[in-house]
DSSP file (Angstrom, degrees, kcal/mol; ACC not computed):
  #  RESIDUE AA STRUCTURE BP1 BP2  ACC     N-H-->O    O-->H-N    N-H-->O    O-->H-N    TCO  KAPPA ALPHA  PHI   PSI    X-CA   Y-CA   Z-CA
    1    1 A X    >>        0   0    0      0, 0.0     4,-2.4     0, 0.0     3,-1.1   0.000 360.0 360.0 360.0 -69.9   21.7   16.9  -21.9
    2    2 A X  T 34  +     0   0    0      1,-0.3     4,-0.2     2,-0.2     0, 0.0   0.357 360.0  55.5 -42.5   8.3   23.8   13.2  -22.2
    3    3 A X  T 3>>S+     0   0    0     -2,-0.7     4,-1.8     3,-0.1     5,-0.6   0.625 105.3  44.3-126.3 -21.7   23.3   12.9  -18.5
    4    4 A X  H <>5S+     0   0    0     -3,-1.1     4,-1.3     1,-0.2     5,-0.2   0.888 111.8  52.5 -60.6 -37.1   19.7   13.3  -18.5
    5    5 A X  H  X5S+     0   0    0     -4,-2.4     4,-3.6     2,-0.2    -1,-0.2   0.893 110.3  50.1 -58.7 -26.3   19.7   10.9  -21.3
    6    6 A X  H  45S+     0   0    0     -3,-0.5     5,-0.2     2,-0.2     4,-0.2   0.889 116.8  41.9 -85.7 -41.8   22.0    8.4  -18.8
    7    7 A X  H >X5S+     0   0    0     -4,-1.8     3,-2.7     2,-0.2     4,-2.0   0.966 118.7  45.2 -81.1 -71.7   19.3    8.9  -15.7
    8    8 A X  H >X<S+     0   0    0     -4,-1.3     4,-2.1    -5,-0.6     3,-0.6   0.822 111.7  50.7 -45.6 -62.3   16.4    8.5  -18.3
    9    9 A X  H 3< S+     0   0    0     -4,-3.6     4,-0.5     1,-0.2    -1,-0.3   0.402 118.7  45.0 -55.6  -3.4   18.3    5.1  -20.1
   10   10 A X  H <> S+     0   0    0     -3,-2.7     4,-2.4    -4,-0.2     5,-0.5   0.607 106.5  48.0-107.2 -13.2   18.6    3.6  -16.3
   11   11 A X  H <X>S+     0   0    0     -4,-2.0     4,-2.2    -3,-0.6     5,-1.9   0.947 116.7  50.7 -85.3 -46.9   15.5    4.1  -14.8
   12   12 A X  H  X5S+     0   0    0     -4,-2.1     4,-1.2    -5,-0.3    -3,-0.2   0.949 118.0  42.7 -31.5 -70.3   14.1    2.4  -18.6
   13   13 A X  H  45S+     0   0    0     -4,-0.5    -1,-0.2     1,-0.2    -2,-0.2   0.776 125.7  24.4 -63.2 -35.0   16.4   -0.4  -18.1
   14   14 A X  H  <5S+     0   0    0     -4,-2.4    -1,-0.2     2,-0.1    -2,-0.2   0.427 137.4  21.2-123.8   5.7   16.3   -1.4  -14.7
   15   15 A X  H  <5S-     0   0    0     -4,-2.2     2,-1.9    -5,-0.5     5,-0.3   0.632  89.5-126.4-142.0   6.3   12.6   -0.1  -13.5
   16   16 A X  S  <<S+     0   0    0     -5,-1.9     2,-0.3    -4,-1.2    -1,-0.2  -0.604  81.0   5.9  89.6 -93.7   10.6    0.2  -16.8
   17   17 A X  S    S-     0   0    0     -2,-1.9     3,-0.4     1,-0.1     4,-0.4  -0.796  85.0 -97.8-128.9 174.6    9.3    4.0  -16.3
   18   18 A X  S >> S+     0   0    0      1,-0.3     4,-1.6    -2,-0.3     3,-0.5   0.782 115.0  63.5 -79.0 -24.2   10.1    6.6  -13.8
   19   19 A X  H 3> S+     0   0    0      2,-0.2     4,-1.0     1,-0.2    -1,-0.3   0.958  98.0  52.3 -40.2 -65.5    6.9    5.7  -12.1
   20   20 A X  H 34 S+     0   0    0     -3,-0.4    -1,-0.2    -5,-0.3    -2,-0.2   0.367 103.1  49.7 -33.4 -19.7    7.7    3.0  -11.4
   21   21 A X  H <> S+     0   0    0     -3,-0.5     4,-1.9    -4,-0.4    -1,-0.2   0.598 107.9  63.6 -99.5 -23.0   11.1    3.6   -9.7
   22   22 A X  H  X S+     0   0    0     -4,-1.6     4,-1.8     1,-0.2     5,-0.3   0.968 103.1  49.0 -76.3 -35.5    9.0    6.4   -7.5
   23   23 A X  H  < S+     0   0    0     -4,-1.0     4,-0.4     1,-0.2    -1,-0.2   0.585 111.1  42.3 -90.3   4.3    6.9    3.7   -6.0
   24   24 A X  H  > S+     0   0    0     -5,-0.1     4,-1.5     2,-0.1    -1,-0.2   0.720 118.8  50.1 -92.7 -20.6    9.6    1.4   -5.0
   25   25 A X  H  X S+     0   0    0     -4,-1.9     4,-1.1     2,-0.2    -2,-0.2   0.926 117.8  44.6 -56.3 -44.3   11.6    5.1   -3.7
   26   26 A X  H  X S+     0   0    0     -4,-1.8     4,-2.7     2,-0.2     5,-0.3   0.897 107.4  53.5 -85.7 -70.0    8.3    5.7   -2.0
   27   27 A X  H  4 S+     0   0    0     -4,-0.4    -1,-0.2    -5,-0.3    -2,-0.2   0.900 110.4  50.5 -26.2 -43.0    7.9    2.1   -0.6
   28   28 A X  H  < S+     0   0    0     -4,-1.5     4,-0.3     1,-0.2    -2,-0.2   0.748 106.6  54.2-100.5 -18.0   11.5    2.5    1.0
   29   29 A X  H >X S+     0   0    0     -4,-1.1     4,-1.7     2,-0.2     3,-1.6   0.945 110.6  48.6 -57.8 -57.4   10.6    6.1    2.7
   30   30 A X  H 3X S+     0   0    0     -4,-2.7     4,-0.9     1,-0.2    -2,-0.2   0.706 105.8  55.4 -86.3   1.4    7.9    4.4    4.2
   31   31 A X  H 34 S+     0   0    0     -5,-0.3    -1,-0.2     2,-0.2    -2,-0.2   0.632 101.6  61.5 -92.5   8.7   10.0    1.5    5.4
   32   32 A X  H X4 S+     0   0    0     -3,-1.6     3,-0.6    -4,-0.3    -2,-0.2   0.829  96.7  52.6 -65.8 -45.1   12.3    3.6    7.2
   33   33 A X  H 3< S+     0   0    0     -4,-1.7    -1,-0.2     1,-0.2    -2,-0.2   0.695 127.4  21.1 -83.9 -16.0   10.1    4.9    9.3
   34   34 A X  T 3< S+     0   0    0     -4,-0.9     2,-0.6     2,-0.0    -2,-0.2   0.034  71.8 141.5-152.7  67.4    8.9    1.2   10.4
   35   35 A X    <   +     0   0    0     -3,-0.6     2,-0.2     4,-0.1    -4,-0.0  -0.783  16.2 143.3 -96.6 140.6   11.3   -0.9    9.6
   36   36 A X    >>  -     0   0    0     -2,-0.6     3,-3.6     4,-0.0     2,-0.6  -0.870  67.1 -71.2-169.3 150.8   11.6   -3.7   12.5
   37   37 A X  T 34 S+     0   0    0      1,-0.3    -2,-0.0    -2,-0.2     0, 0.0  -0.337 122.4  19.1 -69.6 125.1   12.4   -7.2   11.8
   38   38 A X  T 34 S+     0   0    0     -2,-0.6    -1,-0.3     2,-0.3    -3,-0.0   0.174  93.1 112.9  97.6 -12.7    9.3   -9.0   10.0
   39   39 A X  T <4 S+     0   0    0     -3,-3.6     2,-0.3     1,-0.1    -2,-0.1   0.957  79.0   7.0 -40.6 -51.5    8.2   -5.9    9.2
   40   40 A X  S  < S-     0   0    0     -4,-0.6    -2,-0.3    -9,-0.1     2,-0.1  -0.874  87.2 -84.2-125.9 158.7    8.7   -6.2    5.3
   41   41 A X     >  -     0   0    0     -2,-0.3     4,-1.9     1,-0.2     5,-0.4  -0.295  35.0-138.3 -55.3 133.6    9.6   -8.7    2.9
   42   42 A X  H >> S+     0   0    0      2,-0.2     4,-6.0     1,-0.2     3,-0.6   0.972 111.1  57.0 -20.2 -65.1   14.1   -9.1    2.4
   43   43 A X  H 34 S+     0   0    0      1,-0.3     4,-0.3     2,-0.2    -1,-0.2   0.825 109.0  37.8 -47.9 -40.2   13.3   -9.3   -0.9
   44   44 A X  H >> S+     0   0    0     -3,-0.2     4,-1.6     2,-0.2     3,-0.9   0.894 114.1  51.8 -88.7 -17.5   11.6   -6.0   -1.0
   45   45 A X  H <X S+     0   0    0     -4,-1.9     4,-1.6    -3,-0.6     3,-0.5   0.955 109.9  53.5 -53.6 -58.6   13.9   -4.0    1.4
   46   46 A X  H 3X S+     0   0    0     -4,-6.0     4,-1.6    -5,-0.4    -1,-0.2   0.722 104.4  56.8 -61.5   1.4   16.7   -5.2   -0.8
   47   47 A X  H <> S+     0   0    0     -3,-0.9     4,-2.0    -4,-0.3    -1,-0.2   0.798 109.5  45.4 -86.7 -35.7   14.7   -3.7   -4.1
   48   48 A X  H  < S+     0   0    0     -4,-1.6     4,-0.3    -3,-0.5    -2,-0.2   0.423 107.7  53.6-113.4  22.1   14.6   -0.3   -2.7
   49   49 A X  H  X S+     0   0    0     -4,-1.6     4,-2.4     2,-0.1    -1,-0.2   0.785 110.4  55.6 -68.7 -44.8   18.4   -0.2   -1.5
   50   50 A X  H  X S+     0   0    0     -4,-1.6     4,-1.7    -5,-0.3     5,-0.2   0.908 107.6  43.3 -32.1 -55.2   19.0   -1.1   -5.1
   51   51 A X  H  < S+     0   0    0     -4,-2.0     4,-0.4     1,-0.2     5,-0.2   0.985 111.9  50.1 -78.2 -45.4   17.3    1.6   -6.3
   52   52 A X  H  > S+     0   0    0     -4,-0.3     4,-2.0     2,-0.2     3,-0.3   0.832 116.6  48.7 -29.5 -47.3   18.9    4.1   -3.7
   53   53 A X  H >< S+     0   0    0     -4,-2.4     3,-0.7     1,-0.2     4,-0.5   0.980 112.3  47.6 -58.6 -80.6   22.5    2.5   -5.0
   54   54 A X  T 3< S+     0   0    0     -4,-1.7     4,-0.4     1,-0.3    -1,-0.2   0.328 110.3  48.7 -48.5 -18.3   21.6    2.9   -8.4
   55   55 A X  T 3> S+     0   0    0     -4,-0.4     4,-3.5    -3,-0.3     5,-0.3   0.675 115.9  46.2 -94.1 -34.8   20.4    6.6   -8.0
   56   56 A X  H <X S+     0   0    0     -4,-2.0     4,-0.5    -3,-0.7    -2,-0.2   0.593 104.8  60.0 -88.9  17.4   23.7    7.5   -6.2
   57   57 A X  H  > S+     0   0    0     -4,-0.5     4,-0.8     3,-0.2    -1,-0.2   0.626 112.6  39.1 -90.6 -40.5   25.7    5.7   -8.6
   58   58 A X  H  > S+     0   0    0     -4,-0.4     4,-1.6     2,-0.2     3,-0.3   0.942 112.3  51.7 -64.3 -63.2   24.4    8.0  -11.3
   59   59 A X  H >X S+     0   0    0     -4,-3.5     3,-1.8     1,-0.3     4,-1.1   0.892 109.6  51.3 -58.7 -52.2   24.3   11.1   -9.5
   60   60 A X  H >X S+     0   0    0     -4,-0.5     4,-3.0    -5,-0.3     3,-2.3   0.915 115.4  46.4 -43.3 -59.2   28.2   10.4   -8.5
   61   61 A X  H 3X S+     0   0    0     -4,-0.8     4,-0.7     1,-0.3    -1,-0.3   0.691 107.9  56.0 -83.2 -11.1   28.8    9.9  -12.3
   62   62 A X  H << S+     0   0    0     -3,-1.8    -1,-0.3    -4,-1.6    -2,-0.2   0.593 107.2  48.5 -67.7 -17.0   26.8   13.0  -13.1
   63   63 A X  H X< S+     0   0    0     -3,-2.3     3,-2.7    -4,-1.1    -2,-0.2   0.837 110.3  50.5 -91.3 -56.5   29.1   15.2  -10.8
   64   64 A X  H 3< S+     0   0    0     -4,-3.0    -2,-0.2    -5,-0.3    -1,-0.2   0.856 108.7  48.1 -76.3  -5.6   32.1   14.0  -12.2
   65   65 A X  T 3<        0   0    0     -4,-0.7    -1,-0.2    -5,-0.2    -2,-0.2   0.496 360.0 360.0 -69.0  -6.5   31.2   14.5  -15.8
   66   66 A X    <         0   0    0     -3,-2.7    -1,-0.1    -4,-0.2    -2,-0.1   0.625 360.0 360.0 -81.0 360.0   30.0   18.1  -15.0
């Protein structure tokens, strides 16, 4: 229960609702497949590493609290 509460209280803090964090997640799937220089903005490549860091930063702190 407290770790759902820890994943809900970060995706609130640092992307405003969980929607939101799916379409920058969503964004960075599709920049995988064609990412080439000048494809996409820095700024947005660097949004949706963040948010990839920031999901495996929880999940790591979810395993070791289980």
């Amino acid at each position: 229960m407290i770790h759902d509460e820890v994943l809900v209280n970060w995706i609130e803090d640092t992307y405003g609702t969980p929607e939101e964090l799916a379409k920058i997640l969503d964004f960075g799937v599709e920049m995988l497949f064609y990412l080439e220089e000048g494809s996409f903005d820095r700024k947005e490549v660097q949004q949706v590493v963040a948010a990839m860091r920031g999901i495996v930063v929880i999940l790591r702190c979810l395993k070791d609290t289980s």
